[in-house]
KOLBA-166792 format. One record per residue: residue in one letter; x, y, z of N, C-alpha, C, O in turn. Coordinates in steps of 0.2 Angstrom, whole numbers, padded with zeros to 4 digits, always signed. Atoms other than C-alpha are relative to their C-alpha. Layout:
BEGIN
AXYZXYZXYZXYZ;...
//
This chain:
BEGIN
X-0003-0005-0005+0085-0106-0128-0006+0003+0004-0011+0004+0002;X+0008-0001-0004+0073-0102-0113+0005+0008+0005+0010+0008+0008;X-0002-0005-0005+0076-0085-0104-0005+0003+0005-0011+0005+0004;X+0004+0000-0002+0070-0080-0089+0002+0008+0004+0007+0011+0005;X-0002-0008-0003+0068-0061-0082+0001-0002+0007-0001-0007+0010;X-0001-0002-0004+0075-0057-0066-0001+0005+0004-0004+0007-0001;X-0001-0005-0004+0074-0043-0053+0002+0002+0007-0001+0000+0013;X-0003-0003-0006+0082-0034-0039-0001+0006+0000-0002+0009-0005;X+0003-0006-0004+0078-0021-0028+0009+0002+0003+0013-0002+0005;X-0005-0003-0001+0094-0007-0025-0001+0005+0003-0001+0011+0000;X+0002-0006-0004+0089+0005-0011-0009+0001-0001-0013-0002+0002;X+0006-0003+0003+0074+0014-0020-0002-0002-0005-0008+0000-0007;X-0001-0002+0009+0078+0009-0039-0003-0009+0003-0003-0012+0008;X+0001+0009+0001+0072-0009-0045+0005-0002-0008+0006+0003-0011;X-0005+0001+0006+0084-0017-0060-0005-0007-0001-0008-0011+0003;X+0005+0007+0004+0074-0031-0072+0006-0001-0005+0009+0003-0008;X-0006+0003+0004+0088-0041-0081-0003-0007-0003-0008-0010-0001;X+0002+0007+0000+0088-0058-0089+0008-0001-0001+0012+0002-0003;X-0007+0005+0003+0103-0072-0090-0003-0004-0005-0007-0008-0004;X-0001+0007+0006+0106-0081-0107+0006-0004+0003+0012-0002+0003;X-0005+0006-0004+0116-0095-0099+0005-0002-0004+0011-0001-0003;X-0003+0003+0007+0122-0102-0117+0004+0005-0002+0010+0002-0003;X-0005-0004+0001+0131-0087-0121+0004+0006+0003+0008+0010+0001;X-0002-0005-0007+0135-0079-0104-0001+0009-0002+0003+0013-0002;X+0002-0003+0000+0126-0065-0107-0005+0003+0005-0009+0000+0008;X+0006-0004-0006+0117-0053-0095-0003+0006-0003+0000+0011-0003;X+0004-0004+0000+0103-0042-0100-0003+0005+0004-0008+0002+0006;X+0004-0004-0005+0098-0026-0089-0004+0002-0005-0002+0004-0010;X+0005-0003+0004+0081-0020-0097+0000+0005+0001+0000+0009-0004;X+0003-0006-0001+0077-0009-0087+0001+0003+0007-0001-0001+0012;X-0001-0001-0008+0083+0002-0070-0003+0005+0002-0002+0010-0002;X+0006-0006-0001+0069+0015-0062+0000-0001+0009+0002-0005+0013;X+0002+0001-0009+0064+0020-0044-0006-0005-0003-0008-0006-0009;X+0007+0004-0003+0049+0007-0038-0004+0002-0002-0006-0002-0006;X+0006-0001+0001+0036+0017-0041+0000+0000-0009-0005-0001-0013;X+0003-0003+0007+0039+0020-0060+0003-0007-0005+0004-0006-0011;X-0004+0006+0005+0048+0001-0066-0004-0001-0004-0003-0001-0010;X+0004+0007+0001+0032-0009-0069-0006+0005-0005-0010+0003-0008;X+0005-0002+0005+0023+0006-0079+0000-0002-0007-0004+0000-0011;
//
C-alpha cells in the first residue's frame, strides 16, 4: 500500500491529507493557517 500526502491551500488555512486508494479512504491530518501548518 503506497500513500501519498497532499495539500491544498483554503484562503489563509492550508489542509495536508492523504488518499488510500485501496480502501477509498481520505485522511485530513492536519488544517491550520500558513504560517503555523508546517511547525
Amino acid at each position: 500500500m503506497f500513500c501519498q500526502t497532499y495539500r491544498v491551500r483554503v484562503g489563509e488555512y492550508r489542509i495536508i491529507y492523504e488518499i488510500q486508494d485501496d480502501i477509498l479512504l481520505v485522511w485530513v491530518i492536519e488544517v491550520g493557517h500558513r504560517s503555523c501548518v508546517y511547525r
